[in-house]
Structure formats: structure tokens, C-alpha cells
C-alpha positions, 0 to 999 in steps of 0.5 A, spaced: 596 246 257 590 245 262 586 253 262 583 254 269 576 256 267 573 260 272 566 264 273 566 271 277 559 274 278 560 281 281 557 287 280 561 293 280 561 294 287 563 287 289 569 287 293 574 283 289 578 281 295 573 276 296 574 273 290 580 267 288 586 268 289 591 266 283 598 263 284 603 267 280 606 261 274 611 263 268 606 260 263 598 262 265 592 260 262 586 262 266 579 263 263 574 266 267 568 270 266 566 277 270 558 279 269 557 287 269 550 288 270 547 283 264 553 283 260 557 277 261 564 278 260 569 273 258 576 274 260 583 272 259 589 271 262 595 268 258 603 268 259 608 270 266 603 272 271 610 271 275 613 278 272 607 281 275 605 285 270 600 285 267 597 288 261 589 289 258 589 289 251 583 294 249 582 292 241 580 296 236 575 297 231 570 298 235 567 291 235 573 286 234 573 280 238 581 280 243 580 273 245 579 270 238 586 273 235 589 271 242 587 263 242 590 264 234 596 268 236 595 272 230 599 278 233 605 273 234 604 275 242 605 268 246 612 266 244 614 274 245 610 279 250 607 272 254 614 270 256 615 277 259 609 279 262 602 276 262 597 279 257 590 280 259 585 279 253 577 280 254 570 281 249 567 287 249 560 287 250 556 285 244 562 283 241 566 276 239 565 272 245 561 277 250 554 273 252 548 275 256 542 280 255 546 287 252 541 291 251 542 296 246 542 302 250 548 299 253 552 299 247 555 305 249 562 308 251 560 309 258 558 301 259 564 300 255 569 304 261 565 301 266 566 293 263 574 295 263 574 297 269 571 291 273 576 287 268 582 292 272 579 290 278 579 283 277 586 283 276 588 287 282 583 283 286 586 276 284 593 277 284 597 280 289 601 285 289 600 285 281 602 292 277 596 293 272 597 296 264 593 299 259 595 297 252 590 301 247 590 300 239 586 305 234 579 306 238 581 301 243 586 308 243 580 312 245 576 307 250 583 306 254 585 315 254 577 316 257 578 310 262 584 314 265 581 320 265 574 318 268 573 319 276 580 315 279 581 310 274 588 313 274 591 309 281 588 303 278 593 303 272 601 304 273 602 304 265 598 306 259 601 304 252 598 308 246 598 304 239 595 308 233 590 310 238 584 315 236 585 321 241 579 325 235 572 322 233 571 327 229 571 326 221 572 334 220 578 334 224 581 327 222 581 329 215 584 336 217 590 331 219 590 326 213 591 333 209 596 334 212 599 327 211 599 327 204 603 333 204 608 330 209 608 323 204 609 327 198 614 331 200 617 325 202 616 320 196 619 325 191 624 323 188 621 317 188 615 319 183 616 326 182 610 327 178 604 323 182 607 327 189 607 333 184 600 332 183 599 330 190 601 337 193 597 341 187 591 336 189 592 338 196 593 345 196 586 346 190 582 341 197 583 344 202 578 341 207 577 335 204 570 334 206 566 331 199 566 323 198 570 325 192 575 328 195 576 323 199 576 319 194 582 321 190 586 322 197 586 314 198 588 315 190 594 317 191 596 314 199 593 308 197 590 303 202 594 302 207 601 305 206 600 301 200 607 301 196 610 303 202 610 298 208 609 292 208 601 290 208 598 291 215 594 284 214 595 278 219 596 272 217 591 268 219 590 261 215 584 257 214 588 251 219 588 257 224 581 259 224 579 250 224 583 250 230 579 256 234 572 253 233 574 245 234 579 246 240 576 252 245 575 252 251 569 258 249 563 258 245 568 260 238 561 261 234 558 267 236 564 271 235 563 269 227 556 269 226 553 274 230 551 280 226 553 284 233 559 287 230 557 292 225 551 293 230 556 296 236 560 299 230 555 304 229 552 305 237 559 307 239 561 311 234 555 314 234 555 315 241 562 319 240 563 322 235 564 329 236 569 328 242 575 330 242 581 329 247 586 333 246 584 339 252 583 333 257 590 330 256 593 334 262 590 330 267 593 323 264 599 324 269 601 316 269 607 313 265 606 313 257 609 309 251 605 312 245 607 307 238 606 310 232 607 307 226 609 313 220 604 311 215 599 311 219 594 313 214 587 312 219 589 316 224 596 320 222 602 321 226 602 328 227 595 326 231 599 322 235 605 327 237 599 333 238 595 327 243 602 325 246 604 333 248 598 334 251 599 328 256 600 332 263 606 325 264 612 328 265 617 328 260 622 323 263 616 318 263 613 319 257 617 317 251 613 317 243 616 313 238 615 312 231 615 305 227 618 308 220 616 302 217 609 301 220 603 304 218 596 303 223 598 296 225 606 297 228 605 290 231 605 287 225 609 291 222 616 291 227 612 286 231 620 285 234 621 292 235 614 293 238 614 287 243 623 289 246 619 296 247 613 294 250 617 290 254 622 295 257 617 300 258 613 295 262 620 292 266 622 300 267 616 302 272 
């Protein structure tokens, strides 16, 4: 399969009219590159361009590379979600792939919603006629909900899909919630270990907030890492052969995404630059259909979290739906990946 490599140097304002224009195929394969003021942003599209639907995957962590864990297929999506829909994978700025001067006064939310944007735009401006969706997982999440609050960044977007996205970055108030997590998993897993789960509840009820290193500590002795005991590991499947394969056979520069010290970098400037903002008040202004996926044991960012996140949105009900993986935990798409790619699928074909 030949990718079509192409380098789009714009800056916000550009007219993406102008630009090239793509001709719908069911098998894409299409690099190219945005420049947003000094970042160079690596794009990828990948699968059925022809369905016209098309979903931006906003990654994680923050400062996990998308492009690498797509050329690996890692998340299992070329043989599933590609064959229905095309998946638009980029890195963000200062991550994986991303190149040019980023300075670091740019490692901020603001720059990150702004780069998102130019990637919405370019699909719009490229394919005719195309339907754009966000597809947000964990701090992708948080960078997705902001992006679709801001200004008019909503009538860019026909759907938002919400994967264990962070609605909160604030640890009191997360911590509020894994409390109350380990409650709701005791109660559960009690007939299973009716001494631990014991424990666990009187250890709640004598540690409430959990605020001390210790403490938290001793929740992750009795939750495990993971949902671990309880789900399936969330671990990916990435074996050495794969990792060989995405250096040698990119048609991108593979290297900065495994030796470049930027990732804990951008970790740290974007928490920083968000901690304490919390969503929840703002939701009512998202109005666009939501799928919100959530995985039960998600110890990160816990399900109620989820659930109060989702009954914020202002959507109506008939075109939001919450759905919960009961045998996930943060990661549902590695999970239930079949039962993740049948309803990402439906949401995506119903609008």
C-alpha cells in the first residue's frame, strides 16, 4: 500500500478551501503535515474515507504519540474501525512525531486546542462533504470536551466520543471519587474475599479524603493496579518484531517518538497548566451527540466521574447514550475491543 505524503503549511487563518482535494477510497493511507505557527504537525489518515466519516483520535497521557500506536495497529483498529470509517491519528505538539521549534511556553492546553483545531479543519477543507468526530481517551478526554467548549469549535464536529476521558484535574477531587470507588468495588467483591472487602470498607470509612502519600498507598493495596484480579490486564500487545517494523518501514521519522526526553516534559506542562479546572459546570454548553465508553474498573478516573460528566452534557437524552464496559477497566478498547469497535461504529453510521 503506497501512502500519499502530503506537506500542508498553513497557518490558522488559511483557507483550507485551497488546499488539495482527496478523493474518497475505502482503504486510505494519507500523510501529510499541518505547520501551526512553529509546531509541525504530523497527520494521519487511515481506512474508509468513502463511508465519509471521519474520527480524530485525541490520545492520552498527556504525551503519548497516536501515529506510533496506529502504524503498529497496537489497538487492533485497521482490521475493525478502519474498514467502517476513516480514523485520523496525529502527534501532538512536543510528542512522538511532532517536529519543529516548540517552544516551551507552547506546551500549553491552549496551543494543544488550537493544533486540534487546524487538524479538524484540514479534514474538512480536503474531503468534501466529510462528517468530522472526536474520539477522546483519558486526558485526550479532557483536551477533546475543552475543544468543543471553546468559541464555535462545536459546528466543526458532528459527534464526540468520550473514552475514560478526564472531565476533573484536580487530585482532591479525583480522589473524592477513587474513595468512593473502592466502596462500590467492596461492596461488589464480597462474597468473593469477604474478609479483604471487610477491611477495605472499614479502611474507607477511618480515610476519608485520602490525601497522604500513605494513604493512597494503601487504596492501590487493596484496588490493585489496574482492576488487577478483576479484568483482563489493560496492557497492549506490542512485541519486539512490531516495534522493529515501525522504525525500519516508516514513511516517518519513528525515532523521535522513542528517544526524545519530551514526553514527561509535556506531561508536566500541560498538567500543570490544568490542574485545578474542572468541567463539570460547563458541560451544558456541549449540545452535539455523545457516546460516553466507560470501563467499570476504571481505577484512573472512576465511573461515577463519568456518569456525573455525562449527565452534565446539555445533549439531549435521545442523542446521548452512556455505556459501561463491565469488563473494562481504563483501557475498554483493549478490553472488549469487539464490543468497542460495534458501538463506536453504530454511534458514528446513526448521525
Amino acid at each position: 500500500m503506497k501512502i500519499t505524503t502530503i506537506y500542508i503549511f498553513l497557518m490558522l487563518a488559511f483557507s483550507f478551501y485551497s488546499c488539495e482535494k482527496f478523493e474518497f477510497t475505502e482503504d486510505a493511507d494519507t500523510f501529510y503535515h499541518l505547520k501551526v505557527s512553529d509546531a509541525v504537525i504530523p497527520v494521519w489518515v487511515k481506512g474508509n474515507t468513502e463511508s465519509k466519516k471521519f474520527v480524530v483520535f485525541v490520545n492520552g497521557g498527556p504525551g503519548l504519540t497516536s501515529l506510533d500506536v496506529a502504524h503498529m495497529d497496537a489497538l487492533g483498529w485497521e482490521g475493525s474501525l478502519e474498514d467502517e470509517i476513516a480514523m485520523v491519528y496525529y502527534d501532538q505538539r512536543g510528542t512522538g512525531n511532532a517536529q519543529g521549534r516548540i517552544p516551551q511556553e507552547t506546551l500549553t492546553l491552549r496551543h494543544y486546542l488550537l493544533d486540534l483545531k487546524s487538524v479538524v479543519q484540514s479534514i474538512h477543507g480536503m474531503y468534501n462533504g466529510a462528517q468530522v468526530f472526536l474520539m477522546g481517551h483519558s486526558f485526550g478526554g479532557f483536551i477533546g470536551q475543552s475543544f468543543l467548549l471553546e468559541d464555535e469549535n462545536s459546528h466543526l464536529i458532528s459527534g464526540w466520543i468520550n473514552i475514560d476521558g478526564s472531565t476533573i484535574v484536580d487530585n482532591e477531587i479525583t480522589w473524592q471519587y477513587r474513595h468512593g470507588f473502592l466502596i462500590d468495588i467492596a461492596n461488589e467483591q464480597m462474597s468473593e474475599d469477604s474478609i479483604k472487602w471487610s477491611n477495605a470498607i472499614e479502611w474507607a470509612q477511618n480515610n476519608n479524603p485520602i490525601e497522604s502519600q500513605s494513604q493512597k498507598e494503601e487504596w492501590r493495596k487493596f484496588i490493585g493496579h489496574a482492576g488487577e484480579g478483576l479484568i483482563p490486564t489493560d496492557d497492549l500487545n506490542i512485541s519486539a518484531r512490531d516495534f522493529l517494523g515501525v522504525i525500519f518501514n516508516s514513511s516517518y521519522n519513528i525515532f523521535p517518538a522513542y528517544l526524545s526526553a519530551n514526553s514527561s516534559l509535556v506531561s508536566y506542562k500541560l498538567y500543570t497548566d490544568a490542574e485545578g479546572t474542572n468541567l463539570l459546570p460547563l458541560l451544558h454548553k456541549i449540545e452535539i451527540p455523545v457516546l460516553t465508553i466507560w470501563g467499570k474498573y476504571d481505577d484512573v478516573i472512576p465511573p461515577q466521574l463519568g456518569m456525573d460528566g455525562f449527565n452534565a452534557l446539555g445533549t439531549v437524552a435521545n442523542r446521548k447514550e452512556f455505556i459501561l464496559f463491565q469488563e473494562s477497566g481504563h483501557q475498554p478498547f483493549v478490553n472488549q475491543a469487539d464490543l468497542f469497535t460495534k458501538k463506536v461504529v453504530e454511534f458514528v453510521n446513526d448521525i
